[in-house]
KEKE-3310 file (N, C-alpha, C; in steps of 0.2 Angstrom, whole numbers, plus 5000, padded with zeros to 4 digits):
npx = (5086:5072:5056:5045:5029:5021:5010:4998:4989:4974:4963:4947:4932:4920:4917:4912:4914:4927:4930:4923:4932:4944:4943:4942:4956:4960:4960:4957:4948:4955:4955:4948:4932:4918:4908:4910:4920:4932:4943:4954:4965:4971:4982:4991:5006:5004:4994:4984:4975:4958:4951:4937:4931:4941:4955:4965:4972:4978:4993:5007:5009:5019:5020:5030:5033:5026:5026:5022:5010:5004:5007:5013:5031:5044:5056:5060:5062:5056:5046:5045:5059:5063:5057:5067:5079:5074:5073:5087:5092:5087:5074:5059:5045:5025:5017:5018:5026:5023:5038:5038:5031:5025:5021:5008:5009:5011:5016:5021:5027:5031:5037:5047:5038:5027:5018:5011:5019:5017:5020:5015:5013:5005:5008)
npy = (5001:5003:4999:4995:4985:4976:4975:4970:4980:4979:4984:4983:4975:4971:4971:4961:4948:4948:4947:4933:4925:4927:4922:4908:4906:4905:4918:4929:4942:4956:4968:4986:4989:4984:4993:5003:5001:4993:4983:4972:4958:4942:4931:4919:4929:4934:4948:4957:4970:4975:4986:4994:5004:5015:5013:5017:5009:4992:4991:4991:4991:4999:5001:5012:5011:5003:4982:4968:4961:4976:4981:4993:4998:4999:5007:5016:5022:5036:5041:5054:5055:5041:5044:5056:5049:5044:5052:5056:5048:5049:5045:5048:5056:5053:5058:5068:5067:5078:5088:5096:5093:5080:5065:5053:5051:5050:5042:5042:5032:5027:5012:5007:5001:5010:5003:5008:5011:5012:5024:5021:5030:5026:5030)
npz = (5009:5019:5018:5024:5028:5015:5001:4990:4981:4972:4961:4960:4951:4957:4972:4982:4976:4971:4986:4989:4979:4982:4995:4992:4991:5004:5010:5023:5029:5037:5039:5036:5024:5019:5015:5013:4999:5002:5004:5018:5015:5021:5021:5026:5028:5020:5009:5004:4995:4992:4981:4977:4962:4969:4967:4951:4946:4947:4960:4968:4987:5000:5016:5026:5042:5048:5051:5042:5047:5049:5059:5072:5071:5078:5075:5059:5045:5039:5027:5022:5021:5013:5001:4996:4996:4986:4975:4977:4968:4957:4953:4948:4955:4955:4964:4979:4995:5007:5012:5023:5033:5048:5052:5046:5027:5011:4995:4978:4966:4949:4940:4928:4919:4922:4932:4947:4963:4978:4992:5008:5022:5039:5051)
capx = (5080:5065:5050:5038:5026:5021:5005:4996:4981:4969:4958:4942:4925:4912:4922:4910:4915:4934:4931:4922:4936:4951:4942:4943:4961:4963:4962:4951:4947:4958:4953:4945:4925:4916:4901:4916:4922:4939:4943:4961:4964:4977:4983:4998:5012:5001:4991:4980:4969:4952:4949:4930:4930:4947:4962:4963:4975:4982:4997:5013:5009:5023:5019:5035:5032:5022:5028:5018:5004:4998:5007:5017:5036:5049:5061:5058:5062:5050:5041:5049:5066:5063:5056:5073:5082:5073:5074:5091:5093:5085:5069:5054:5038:5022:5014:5024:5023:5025:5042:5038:5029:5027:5017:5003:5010:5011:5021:5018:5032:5030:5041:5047:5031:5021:5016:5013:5022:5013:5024:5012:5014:5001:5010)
capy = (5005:4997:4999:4994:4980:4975:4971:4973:4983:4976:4987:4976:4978:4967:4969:4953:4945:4946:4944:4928:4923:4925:4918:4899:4904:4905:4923:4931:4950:4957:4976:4988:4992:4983:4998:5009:4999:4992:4979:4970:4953:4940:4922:4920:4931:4939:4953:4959:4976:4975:4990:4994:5011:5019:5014:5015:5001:4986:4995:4990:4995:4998:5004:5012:5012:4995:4979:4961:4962:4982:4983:5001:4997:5006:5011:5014:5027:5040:5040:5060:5052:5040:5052:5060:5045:5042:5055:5057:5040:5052:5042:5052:5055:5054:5060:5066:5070:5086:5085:5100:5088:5075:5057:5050:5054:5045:5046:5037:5032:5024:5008:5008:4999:5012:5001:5011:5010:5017:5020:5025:5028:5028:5031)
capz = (5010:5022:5013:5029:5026:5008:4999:4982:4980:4966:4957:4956:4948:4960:4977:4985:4970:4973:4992:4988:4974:4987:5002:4992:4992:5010:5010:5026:5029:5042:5039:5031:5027:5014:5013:5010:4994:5002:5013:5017:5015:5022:5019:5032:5029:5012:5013:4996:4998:4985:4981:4971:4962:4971:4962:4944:4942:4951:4963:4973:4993:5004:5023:5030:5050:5048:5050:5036:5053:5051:5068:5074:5072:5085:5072:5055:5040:5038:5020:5017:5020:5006:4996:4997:4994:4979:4971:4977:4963:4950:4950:4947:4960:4952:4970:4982:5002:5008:5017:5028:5039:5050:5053:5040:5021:5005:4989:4974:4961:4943:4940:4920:4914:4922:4936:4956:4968:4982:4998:5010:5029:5041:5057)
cpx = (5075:5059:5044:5034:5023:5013:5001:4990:4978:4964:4952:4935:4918:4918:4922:4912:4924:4935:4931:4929:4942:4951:4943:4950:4966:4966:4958:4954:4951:4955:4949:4936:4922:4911:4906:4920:4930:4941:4953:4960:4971:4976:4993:5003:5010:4994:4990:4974:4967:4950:4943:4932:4936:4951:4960:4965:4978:4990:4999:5010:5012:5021:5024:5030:5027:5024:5021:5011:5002:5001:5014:5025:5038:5053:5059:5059:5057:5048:5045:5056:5068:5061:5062:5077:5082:5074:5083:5095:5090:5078:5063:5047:5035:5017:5018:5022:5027:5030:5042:5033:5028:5021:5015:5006:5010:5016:5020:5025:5031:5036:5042:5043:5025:5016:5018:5014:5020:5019:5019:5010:5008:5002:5014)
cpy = (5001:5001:4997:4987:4982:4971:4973:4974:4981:4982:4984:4981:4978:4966:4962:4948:4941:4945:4935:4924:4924:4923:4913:4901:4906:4911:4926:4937:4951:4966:4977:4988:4990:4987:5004:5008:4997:4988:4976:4965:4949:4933:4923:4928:4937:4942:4956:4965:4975:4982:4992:5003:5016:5018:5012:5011:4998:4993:4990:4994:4994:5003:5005:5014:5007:4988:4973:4964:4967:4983:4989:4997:5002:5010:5011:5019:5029:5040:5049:5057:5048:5042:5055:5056:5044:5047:5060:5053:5043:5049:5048:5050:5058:5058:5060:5070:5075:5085:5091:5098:5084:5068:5056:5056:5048:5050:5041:5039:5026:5019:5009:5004:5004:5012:5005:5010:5015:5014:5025:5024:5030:5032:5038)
cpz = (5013:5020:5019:5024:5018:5007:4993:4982:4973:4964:4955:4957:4951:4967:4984:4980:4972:4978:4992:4986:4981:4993:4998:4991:4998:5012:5016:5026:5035:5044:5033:5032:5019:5009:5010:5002:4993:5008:5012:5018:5018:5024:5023:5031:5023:5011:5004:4999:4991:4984:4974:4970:4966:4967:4956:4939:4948:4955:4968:4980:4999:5010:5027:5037:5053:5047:5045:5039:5053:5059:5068:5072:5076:5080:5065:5050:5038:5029:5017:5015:5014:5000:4994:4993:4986:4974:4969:4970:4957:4948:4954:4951:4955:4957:4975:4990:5003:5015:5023:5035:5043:5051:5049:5034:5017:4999:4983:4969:4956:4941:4932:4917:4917:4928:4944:4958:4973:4990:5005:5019:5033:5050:5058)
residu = (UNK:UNK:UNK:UNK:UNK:UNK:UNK:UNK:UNK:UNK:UNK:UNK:UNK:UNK:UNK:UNK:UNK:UNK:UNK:UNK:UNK:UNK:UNK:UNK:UNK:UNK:UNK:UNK:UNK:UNK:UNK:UNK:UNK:UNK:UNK:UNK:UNK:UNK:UNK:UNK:UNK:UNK:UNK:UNK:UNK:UNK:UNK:UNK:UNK:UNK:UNK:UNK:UNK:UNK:UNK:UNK:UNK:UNK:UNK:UNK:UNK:UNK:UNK:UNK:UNK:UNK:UNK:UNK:UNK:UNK:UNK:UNK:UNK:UNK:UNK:UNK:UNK:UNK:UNK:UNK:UNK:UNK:UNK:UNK:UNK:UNK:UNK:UNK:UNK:UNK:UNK:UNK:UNK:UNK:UNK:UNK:UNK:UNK:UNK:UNK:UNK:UNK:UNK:UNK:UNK:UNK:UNK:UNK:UNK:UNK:UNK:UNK:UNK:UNK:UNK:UNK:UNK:UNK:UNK:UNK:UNK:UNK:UNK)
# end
């Protein structure tokens, strides 16, 4: 199963606070909109989104149709497809994308502590 590029969304309280906090560990802004309350961070190859006031816990973030970089892949397994998959596996969608669709969807699934897995395409 290709899951697209991977990154963990944060939940934070003071979002210059955690910018701060993860620039001394070699983290810079690569995206995003700090007046908006969400920026994206990246330290080579690792990629952390801060999010003030949007998520209501810490989350798993997988980009099918994006490779580490945020950049378009050629090929790639669409977000309903996995969708499909997973619940072919009997695991249970807490948000699910509407498979009568096409391009930008998301879908959210609950790992067994409860923890989000957010699989969410932009392409």
């Amino acid at each position: 199963m290709q899951l697209g590029g991977f990154s963990v969304g944060l939940a934070v309280a003071d979002l210059a606070a955690s910018m701060e906090f993860y620039g001394k560990l070699g983290f810079t802004q690569y995206a995003g909109n700090p007046e908006q309350n969400w920026v994206i961070m990246k330290n080579g190859d690792t990629n952390i989104g801060l999010f003030q006031g949007i998520l209501e816990k810490n989350v798993l973030l997988f980009n099918p149709g994006w490779n580490q970089a945020a950049e378009p892949l050629d090929s790639f397994t669409d977000v309903r497809e996995l969708q499909r998959q997973l619940k072919a596996q009997g695991v249970a969608l807490a948000s699910e994308a509407d498979e009568e669709t096409t391009g930008p969807a998301s879908c959210i699934v609950l790992d067994p502590d409860g923890n989000p897995v957010y699989l969410d395409q932009h392409v």
